[in-house]
C-alpha positions in Angstrom: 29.9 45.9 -19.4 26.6 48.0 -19.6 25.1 45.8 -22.0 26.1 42.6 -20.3 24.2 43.9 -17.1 21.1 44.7 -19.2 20.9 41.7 -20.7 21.4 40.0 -17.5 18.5 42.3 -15.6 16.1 41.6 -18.6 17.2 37.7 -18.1 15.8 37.8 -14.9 13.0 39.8 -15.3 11.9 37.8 -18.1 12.2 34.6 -15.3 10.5 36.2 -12.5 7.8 34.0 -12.9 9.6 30.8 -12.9 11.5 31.8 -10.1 8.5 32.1 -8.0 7.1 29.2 -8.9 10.0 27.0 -8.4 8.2 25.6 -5.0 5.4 25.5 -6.8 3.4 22.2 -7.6 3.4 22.4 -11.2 6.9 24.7 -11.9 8.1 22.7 -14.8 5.2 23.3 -16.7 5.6 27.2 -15.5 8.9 26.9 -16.6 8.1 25.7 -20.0 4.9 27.9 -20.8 7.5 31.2 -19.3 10.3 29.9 -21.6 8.1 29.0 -24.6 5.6 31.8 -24.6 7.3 34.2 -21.9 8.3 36.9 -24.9 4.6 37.8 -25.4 3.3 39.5 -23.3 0.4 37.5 -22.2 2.2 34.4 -22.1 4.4 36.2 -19.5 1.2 37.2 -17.5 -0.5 34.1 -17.2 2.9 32.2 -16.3 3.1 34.6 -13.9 -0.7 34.5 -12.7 0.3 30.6 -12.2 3.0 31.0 -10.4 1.5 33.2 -7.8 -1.5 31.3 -7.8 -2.0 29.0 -4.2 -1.1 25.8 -4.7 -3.2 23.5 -2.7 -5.0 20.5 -3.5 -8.5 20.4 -4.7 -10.7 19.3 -2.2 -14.2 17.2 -2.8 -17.2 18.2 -1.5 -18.5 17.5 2.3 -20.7 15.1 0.5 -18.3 13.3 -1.5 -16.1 13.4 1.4 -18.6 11.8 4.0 -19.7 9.4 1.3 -16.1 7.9 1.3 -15.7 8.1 4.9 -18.8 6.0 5.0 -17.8 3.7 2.5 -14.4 3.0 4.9 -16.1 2.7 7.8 -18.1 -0.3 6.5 -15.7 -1.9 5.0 -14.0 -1.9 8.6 -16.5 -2.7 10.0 -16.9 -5.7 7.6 -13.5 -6.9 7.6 -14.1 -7.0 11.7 -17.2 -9.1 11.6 -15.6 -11.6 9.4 -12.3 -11.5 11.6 -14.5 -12.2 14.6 -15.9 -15.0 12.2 -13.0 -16.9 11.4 -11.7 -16.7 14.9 -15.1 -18.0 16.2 -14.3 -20.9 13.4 -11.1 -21.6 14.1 -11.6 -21.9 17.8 -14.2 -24.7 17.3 -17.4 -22.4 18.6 -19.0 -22.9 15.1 -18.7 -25.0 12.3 -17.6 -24.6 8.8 -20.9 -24.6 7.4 -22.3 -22.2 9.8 -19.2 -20.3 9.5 -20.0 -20.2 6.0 -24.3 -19.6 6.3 -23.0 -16.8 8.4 -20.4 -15.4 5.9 -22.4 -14.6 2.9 -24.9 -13.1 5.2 -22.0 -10.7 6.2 -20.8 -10.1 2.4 -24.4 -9.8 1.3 -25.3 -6.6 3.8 
């Protein structure tokens, strides 16, 4: 019975760091480099260093970030003006071939 408990302690020891990263992101892979490597010592550590680490998502840069917003905001803005187009077309206010003059000077901005 004593050696059943032991090896059932050292079981879970040896899984501590799976089992807190089971909410983690990436736990399979925890889980594989803590079954694989656990029984060194460092592979133990680092699995563990993992599974503690935080686990959210990279974020880009401001720049990167206001470059894309940006980019959206044209595109909106693009889309719009050749909504408005088409409905200025389809309503008989222009004609096709000034919908279309006025088209490529939209797509060409």
């Amino acid at each position: 019975m004593g050696i059943t408990i032991f090896f059932f302690i050292a079981f879970i020891i040896y899984f501590i760091p799976s089992i807190i990263g089971s909410k983690h992101r990436q736990a399979g892979a925890i889980f594989v480099l803590n079954f694989l490597l656990g029984w060194t010592f460092v592979g133990w550590v680092i699995a563990l260093v993992w599974a503690l680490t935080d686990d959210k998502k990279v974020s880009a840069p401001k720049e990167v970030e206001s470059t894309i917003n940006t980019s959206k905001s044209q595109f909106v803005g693009v889309a719009d003006e050749l909504e408005k187009l088409k409905q200025l077309k389809d309503k008989g206010v222009i004609s096709e071939e000034e919908y279309k003059i006025q088209k490529e000077k939209i797509l060409n901005l």
